[in-house]
C-alpha positions in Angstrom: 94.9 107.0 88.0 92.7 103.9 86.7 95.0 102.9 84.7 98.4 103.1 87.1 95.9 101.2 89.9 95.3 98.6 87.4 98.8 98.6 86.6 99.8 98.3 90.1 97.3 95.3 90.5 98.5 93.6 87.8 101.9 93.3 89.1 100.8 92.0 92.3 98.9 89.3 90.9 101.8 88.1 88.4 104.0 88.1 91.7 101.6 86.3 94.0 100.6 83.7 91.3 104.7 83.2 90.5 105.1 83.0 94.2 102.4 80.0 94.7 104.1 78.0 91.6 107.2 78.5 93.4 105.5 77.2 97.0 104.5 74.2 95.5 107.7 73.3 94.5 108.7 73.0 98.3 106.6 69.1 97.3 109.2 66.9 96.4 109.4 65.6 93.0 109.2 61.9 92.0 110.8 59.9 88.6 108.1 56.8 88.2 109.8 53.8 86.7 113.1 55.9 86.3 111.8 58.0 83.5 113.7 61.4 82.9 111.0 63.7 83.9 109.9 63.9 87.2 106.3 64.4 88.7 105.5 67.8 90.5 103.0 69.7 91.7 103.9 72.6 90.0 102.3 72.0 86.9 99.2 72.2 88.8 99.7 76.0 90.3 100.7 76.3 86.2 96.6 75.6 85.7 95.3 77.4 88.6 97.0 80.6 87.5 95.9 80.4 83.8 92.5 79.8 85.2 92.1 82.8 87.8 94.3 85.2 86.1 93.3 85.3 81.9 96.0 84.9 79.2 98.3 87.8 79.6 98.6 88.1 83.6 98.9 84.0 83.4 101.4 84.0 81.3 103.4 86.9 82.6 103.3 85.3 85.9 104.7 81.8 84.8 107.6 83.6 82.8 108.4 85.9 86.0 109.1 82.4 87.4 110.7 81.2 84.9 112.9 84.1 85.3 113.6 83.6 88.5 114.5 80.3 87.8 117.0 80.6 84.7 118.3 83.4 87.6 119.5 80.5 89.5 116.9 80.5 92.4 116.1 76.6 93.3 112.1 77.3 92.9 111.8 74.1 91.1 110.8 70.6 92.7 113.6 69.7 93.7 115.6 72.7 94.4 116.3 72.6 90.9 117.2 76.0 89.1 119.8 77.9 86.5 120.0 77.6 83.2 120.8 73.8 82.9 117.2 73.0 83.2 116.2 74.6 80.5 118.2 71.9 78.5 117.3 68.8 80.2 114.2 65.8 79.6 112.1 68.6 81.3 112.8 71.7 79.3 109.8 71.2 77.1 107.2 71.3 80.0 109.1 74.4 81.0 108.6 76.2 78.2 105.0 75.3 77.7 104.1 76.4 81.1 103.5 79.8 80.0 101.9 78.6 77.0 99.8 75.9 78.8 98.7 79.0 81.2 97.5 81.5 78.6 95.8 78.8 76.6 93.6 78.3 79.8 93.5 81.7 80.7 92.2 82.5 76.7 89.5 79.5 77.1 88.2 80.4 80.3 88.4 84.6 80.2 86.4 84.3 76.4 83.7 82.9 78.4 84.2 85.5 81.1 81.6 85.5 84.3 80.4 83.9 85.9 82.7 80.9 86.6 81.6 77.5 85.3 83.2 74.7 86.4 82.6 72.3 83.4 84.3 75.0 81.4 87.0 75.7 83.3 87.9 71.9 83.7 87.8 71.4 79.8 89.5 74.3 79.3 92.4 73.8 82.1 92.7 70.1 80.1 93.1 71.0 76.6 96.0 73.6 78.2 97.3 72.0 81.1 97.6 68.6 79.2 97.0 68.6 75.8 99.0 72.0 74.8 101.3 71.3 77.6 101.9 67.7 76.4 102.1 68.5 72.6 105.4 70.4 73.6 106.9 68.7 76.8 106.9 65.4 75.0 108.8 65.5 72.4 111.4 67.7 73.7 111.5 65.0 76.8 112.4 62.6 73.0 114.9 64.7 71.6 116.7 65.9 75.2 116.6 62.4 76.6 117.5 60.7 73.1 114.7 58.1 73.3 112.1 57.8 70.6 108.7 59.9 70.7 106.7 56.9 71.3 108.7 56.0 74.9 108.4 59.7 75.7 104.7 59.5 74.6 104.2 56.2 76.8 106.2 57.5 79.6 104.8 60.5 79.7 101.3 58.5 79.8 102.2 57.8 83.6 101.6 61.6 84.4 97.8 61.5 82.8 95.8 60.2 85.8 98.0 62.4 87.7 97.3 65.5 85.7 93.9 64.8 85.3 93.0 65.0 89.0 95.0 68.3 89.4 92.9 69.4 86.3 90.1 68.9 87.9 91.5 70.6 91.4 92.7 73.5 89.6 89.4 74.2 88.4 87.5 73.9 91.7 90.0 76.3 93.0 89.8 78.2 90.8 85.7 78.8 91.2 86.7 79.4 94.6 89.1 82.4 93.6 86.3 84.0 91.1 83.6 83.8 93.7 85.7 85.6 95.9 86.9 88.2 93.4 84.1 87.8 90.7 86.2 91.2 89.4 89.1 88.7 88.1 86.5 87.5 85.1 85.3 89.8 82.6 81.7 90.2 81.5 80.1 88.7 79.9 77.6 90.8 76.7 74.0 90.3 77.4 72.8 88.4 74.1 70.6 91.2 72.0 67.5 89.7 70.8 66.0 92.9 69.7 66.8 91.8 66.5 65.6 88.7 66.3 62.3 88.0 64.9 59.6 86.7 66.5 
């Protein structure tokens, strides 16, 4: 009964979390300077799930979406959705949304409760940016046929950008775990019995 409860709580986590990436596509999209990949909020609800949710419910959520997406349902920025944007400039940072997600979720659930910002933030950085980057980036190179420095450089005009949701995501994200300090595992007391004295 434990079990099919956690089950059941699972699944409507993954759905609410896929449902609040989807919300904040309603946020128009911008291309700064023409380049091929436009700027969305989505990339932040991306960092807030990984955050709240741990590795495997993060990245179940963000594929649900993605799902949904391929599906034809216009949930991204835009109204954009089908299969076609999984082989445009952007199909890199689509793909490493889930990865981008459980990389956060891993960082911040091995340190389990409570909550520390600091940690979160350097955690929702090296996924939300650096992992999501290290893929987005060169696929924006090889499905816009420009070089990987221009995608590197234009891609540099997301940073500040990303950054600050970084930082948003993980003050939300405190918010979420002192509301349900459940979501976080525990952390194991440190035992010093066998240290010597």
């Amino acid at each position: 009964m434990h079990t099919s409860s956690n089950r059941t709580r699972d699944l409507a986590l993954t759905a609410t979390f896929a449902a609040f990436i989807a919300v904040l596509g309603l946020v128009p999209a911008f291309s700064p300077f023409g380049f091929p990949v436009p700027i969305t909020l989505q990339s932040l609800g991306v960092m807030v799930v990984g955050a709240v949710l741990g590795p495997r419910r993060a990245a179940a959520a963000v594929l649900f979406f993605l799902l949904l997406v391929a599906l034809g349902l216009p949930l991204l920025a835009g109204g954009r959705g089908g299969l076609g944007v999984f082989a445009g400039p952007s199909a890199g940072y689509l793909l490493g949304f889930p990865v981008a997600a459980a990389v956060i979720g891993a960082l911040v659930y091995r340190r389990g409760a409570p909550y520390q910002l600091g940690h979160g933030l350097v955690a929702t950085v090296i996924g939300g940016i650096i992992a999501l980057y290290a893929i987005g980036v060169p696929v924006t190179a090889w499905r816009a046929g420009i070089s990987l420095p221009a995608a590197m450089s234009g891609s540099a005009l997301f940073l500040v950008g990303d950054l600050a949701k970084a930082v948003l995501a993980a003050v939300v994200a405190g918010a979420v775990h002192r509301a349900d300090p459940r979501l976080l595992p525990s952390r194991a007391p440190v035992d010093t019995s066998a240290v010597p004295v």
